[in-house]
N, C-alpha and C positions, 0 to 999 in steps of 0.2 A: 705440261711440256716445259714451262718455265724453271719447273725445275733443275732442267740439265743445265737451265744458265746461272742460277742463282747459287746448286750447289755441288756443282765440280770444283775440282781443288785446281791450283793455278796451275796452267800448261808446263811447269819446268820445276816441279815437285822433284822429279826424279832427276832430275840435272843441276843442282846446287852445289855442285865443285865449282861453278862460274863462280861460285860470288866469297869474296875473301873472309876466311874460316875467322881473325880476330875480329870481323867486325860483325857476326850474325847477332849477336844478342843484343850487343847495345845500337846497331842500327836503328831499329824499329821505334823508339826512343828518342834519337835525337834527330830524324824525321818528326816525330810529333811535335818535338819542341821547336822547331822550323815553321809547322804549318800554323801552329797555336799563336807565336808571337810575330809572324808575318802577319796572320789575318786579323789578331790584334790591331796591328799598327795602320791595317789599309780601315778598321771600322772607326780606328782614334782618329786618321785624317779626315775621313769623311763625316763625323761628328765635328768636327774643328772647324772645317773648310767648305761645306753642303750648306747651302743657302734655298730655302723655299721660293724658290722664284722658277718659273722658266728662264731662261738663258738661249738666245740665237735659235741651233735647225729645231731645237725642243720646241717652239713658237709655231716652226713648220710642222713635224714630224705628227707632231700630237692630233695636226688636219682628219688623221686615221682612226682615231680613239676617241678623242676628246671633243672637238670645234667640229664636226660633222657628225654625222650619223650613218654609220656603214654598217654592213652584214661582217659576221665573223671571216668568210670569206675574202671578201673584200679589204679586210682590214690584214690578212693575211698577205693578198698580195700587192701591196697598196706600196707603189713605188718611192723611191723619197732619195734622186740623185741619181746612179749608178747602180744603185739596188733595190731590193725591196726589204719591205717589214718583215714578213713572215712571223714568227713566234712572238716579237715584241709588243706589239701593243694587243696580240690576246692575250699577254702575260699582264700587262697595264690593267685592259678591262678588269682581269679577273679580280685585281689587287689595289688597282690606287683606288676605287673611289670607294674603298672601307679608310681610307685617310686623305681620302677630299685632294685627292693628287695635289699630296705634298711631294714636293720634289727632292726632300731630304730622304723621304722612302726611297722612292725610286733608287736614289744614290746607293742608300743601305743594302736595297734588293740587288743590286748590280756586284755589291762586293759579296752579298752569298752568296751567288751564281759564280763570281770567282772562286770562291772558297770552293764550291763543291766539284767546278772544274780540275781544281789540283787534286782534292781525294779522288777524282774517278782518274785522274792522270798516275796515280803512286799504286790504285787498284790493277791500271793497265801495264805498269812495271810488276809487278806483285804477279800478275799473270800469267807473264812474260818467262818472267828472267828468278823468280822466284822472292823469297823473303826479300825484306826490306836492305838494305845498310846503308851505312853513314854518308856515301856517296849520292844515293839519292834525293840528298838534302835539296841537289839542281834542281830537283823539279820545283819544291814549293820557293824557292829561292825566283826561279824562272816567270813561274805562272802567279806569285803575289809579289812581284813587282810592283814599288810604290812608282815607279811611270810612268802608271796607265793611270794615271790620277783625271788626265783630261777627259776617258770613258767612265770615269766612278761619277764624279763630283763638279767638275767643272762643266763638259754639255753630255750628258749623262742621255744615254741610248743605245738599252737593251739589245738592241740589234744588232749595232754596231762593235762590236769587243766581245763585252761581257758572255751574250751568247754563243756566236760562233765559237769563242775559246771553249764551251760547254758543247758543243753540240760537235764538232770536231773530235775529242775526247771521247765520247761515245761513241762516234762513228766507229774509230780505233778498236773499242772494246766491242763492238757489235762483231768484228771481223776472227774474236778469237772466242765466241762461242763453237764447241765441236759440233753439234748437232747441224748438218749445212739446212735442213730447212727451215728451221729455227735463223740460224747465221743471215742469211740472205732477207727474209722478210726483216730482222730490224737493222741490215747495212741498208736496204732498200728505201724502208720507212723513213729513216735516222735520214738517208743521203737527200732524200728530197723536202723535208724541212729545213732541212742547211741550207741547201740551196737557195731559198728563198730569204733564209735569216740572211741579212748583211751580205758581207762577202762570205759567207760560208758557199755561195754560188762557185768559188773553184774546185770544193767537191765535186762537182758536176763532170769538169774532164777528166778528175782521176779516177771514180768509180767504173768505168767502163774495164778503161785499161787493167784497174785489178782484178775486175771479175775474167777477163781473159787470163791473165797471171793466177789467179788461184784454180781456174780449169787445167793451164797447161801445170801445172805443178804435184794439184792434189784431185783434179773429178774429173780428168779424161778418163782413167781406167775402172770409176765407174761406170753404174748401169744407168742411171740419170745424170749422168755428168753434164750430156750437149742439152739436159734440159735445162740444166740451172745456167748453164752461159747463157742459151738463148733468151731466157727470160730475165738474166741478169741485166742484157745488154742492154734488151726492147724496154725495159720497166725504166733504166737509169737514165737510158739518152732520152725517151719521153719526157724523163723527170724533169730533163736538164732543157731539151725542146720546148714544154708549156711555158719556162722561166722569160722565154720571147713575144711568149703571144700577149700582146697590145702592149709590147713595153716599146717607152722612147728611149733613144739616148739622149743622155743628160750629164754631161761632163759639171762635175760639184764645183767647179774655177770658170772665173770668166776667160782664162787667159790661154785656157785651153786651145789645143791647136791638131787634128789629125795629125800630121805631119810631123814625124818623129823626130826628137831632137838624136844628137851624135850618139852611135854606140858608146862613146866615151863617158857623155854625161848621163846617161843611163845608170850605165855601170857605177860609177863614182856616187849614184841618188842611192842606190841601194846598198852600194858601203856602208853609208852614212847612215841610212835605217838601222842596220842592225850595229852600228858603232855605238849607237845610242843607249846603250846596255851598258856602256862600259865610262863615253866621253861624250860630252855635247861639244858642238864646234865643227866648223869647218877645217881646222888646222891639217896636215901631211898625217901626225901622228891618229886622228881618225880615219883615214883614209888607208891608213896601214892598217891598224884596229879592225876594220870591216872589210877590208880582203880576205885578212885573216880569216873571219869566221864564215863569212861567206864561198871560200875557197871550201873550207873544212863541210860545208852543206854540202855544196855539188860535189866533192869526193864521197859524203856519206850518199845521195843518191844516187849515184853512179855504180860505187862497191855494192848497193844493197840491190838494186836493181840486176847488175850481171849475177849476183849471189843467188837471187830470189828464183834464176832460171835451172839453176840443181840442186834448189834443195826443195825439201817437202813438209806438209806438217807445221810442226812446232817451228822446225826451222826457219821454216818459208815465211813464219809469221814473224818471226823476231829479224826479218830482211825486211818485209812488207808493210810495218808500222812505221817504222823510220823513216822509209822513202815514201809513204803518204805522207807524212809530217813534214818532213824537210820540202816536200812537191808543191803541198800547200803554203806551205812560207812564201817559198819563192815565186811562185805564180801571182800571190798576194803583192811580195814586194815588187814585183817587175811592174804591174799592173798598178801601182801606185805612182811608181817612179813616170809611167806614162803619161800618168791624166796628171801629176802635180810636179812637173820639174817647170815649168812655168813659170813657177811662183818661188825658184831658187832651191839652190843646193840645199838651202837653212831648212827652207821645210820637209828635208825627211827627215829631220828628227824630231817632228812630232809626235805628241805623246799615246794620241788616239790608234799609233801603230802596233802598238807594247803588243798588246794579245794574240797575233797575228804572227810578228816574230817571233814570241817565245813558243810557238809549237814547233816550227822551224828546230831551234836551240833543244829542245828536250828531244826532238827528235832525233837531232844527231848523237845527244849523249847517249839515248836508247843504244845507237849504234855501235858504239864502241864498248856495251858492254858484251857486244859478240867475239869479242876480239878472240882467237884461242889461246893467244900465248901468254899465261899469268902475267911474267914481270912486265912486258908491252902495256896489257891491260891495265895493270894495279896502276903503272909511273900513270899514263893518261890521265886515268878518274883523278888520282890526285891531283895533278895538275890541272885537273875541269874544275873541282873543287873549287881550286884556292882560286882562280879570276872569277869564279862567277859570287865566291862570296864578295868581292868586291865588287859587285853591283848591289849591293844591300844600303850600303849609305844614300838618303837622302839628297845629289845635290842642292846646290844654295841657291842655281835657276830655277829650278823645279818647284822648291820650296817657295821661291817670290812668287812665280807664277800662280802658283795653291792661293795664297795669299792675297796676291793682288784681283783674281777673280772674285774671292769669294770677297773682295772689300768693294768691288763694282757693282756685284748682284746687289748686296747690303744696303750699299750707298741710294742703289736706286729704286731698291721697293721703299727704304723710309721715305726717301722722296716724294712716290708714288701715295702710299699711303697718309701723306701729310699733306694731299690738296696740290702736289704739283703736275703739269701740264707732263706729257713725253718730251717732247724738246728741249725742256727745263733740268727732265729727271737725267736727260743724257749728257747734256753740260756738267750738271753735278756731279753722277760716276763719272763721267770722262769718256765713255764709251759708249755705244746701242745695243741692248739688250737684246734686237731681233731684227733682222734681212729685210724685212716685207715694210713697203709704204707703210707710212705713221699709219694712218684710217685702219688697215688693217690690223695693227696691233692692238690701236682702240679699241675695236669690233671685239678681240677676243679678250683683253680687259675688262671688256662692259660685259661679257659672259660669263667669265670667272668672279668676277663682281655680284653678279644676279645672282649667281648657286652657290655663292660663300666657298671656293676653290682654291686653290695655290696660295696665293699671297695672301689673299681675301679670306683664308681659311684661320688668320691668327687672330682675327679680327674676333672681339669678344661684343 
């Protein structure tokens, strides 16, 4: 059965007028060379800038893998914030302790999971909308962003970013296999791992509403159509139901507060998330910047959403990609702007948000490349082109930042490993390497200690 997924040829074979007759050949090309010297550059950083150390929630996080002893299960659903693990630390089990959980791995492992998130993201264009071309370059431009440096390298957690950008992706691609009971067992499977990885949990309200939208579009007129909604429904909201049983809430900020700050600054927090692709700063011209594309999201889930209700098919799908992606972006950034506007406007542009936004971003370009009318479509792409390759440069905060963490982590394992006390090694970097009472961090020092681990692992 796997085979009708593995080897159907991509949904829009037959419909390649879409895509612009000079650039079919050499597309395909300079996507590669895109994804080759982007993911270059995110494995250069992370050999650069990756320090064997834990660093902060890694101190906590690891409670589930590492500093305790759980069932696979367990470690699965093992809370940490606002969310759970899920995939992450059985992805740890299965990997770091063949290199004595160095944290430089982990780093490395977090940028192949990007990497292979943008190939199944250009597979899920390739499906789509047909061959490659030049304009595609958005995605691996998008999805290997050197901004998400704070999920590679600096507090590096599989759960957080690196996965859901993977597992999101696939969702996507689960929904355009034709076989529907094939289709559904892995939207089904795929949606309730997400769920549990990180924030990939806002899958959880969109999968319902599509499997209603791919009924009313494509399986009422068949003869098990009310089977697959019914089961669609019952299996997803389950999925998304058990994500509550014994969990706390746990706002990640002390400053947290129920009580919502103004629609205003709301709005302005999530500008600023997705300005951060382009400008860091508070300044008017960010706030312009991320109306901007924020505007251009809820236009594309709005048009693909009314669209998605008369078309069918192929169609239906090249509507229903986009408006999951752009759905999940924004459900992400609302939800972040919630729990962290607290802590000031500065902090949506944090870097831990990069992965999250750019499916947002690729999902709206998807959208536009439904446009019907050539020269409308052709001026767009270009014009997506040329700003988003100017998200490619490195700025010069980002770079300090890289820098400045990885000379703290540095500062305070030599410390560490040279006979000095905690309190000693955090004067010296200048910072605290981890949340929890000193005794606590001792506790799992004198552990990694005992089993030759982490830091202790360089130890000859």
């Amino acid at each position: 059965m796997l085979d009708i997924f593995f080897k159907q040829k991509d949904l829009l074979s037959k419909n390649e007028h879409l895509q612009p007759v000079a650039y079919r050949s050499v597309g395909p090309v300079i996507v590669f060379v895109f994804v080759v010297v982007l993911a270059a550059r995110l494995y250069r950083l992370t050999y650069r800038y990756a320090v064997n150390i834990f660093f902060w929630d890694q101190w906590v996080f690891h409670e589930a893998d590492l500093f305790q002893k759980h069932s696979l299960w367990e470690m699965f659903r093992w809370q940490f914030g606002p969310h759970r693990l899920g995939l992450g630390p059985l992805i740890s089990t299965l990997i770091e302790p063949r290199f004595h959980w160095n944290a430089r791995v982990a780093s490395f492992l977090a940028c192949t999971i990007v990497i292979l998130a943008t190939c199944c993201a250009l597979w899920l264009k390739q499906r789509l909308f047909g061959n490659l071309t030049v304009f595609d370059a958005v995605i691996p431009i998008t999805y290997l962003s050197a901004g998400q440096y704070e999920s590679l390298f600096l507090n590096c957690d599989l759960a957080h970013g690196s996965l859901p950008l993977l597992l999101i992706t696939l969702y996507c691609l689960a929904w355009t296999v034709r076989n529907v009971l094939l289709r559904y067992a892995l939207v089904l499977a795929v949606n309730f791992v997400t769920i549990y990885t990180g924030f990939g949990l806002f899958v959880g309200v969109i999968t319902p509403l599509v499997v209603c939208g791919d009924f009313w579009s494509n399986l009422r007129s068949r003869q098990n159509g009310w089977a697959y909604l019914v089961a669609g429904i019952l299996v997803s909201c389950a999925s998304f139901a058990s994500f509550f049983i014994a969990y706390t809430v746990a706002p990640a900020v002390d400053c947290f507060s129920r009580a919502p700050f103004s629609p205003y600054l709301h709005v302005a927090y999530v500008t600023l998330m997705y300005a951060n692709f382009w400008i860091k700063g508070v300044e008017p011209v960010a706030f312009v910047i991320g109306s901007v594309v924020v505007l251009w999201l809820l236009w594309t889930l709005l048009t693909s959403v009314w669209a998605m209700q008369r078309s069918q098919d192929v169609a239906w799908l090249r509507k229903a990609i986009p408006a999951i992606l752009v759905a999940f972006s924004l459900l992400f950034a609302s939800n972040a702007a919630y729990g962290r506007l607290c802590l000031g406007l500065a902090s949506a542009q944090a870097s831990r948000y990069t992965n999250y936004l750019a499916l947002g971003l690729v999902g709206a370009y998807l959208s536009v490349l439904t446009l019907r009318s050539v020269q409308v479509r052709s001026a767009l792409l270009m014009a997506i082109a040329v700003v988003f390759l100017a998200t490619i440069p490195i700025r010069a905060d980002d770079r300090y930042l890289m820098r400045s963490y990885s000379e703290i982590k540095l500062q305070w394992k030599k410390c560490y490993l040279a006979g000095g006390a905690i309190p000693e090694c955090d004067r010296v970097a200048g910072l605290k390497i981890e949340p929890e009472p000193e005794q606590v961090l001792q506790n799992k020092l004198d552990f990694l200690k005992q089993n030759r681990l982490n830091l202790f692992a360089d130890l000859h």
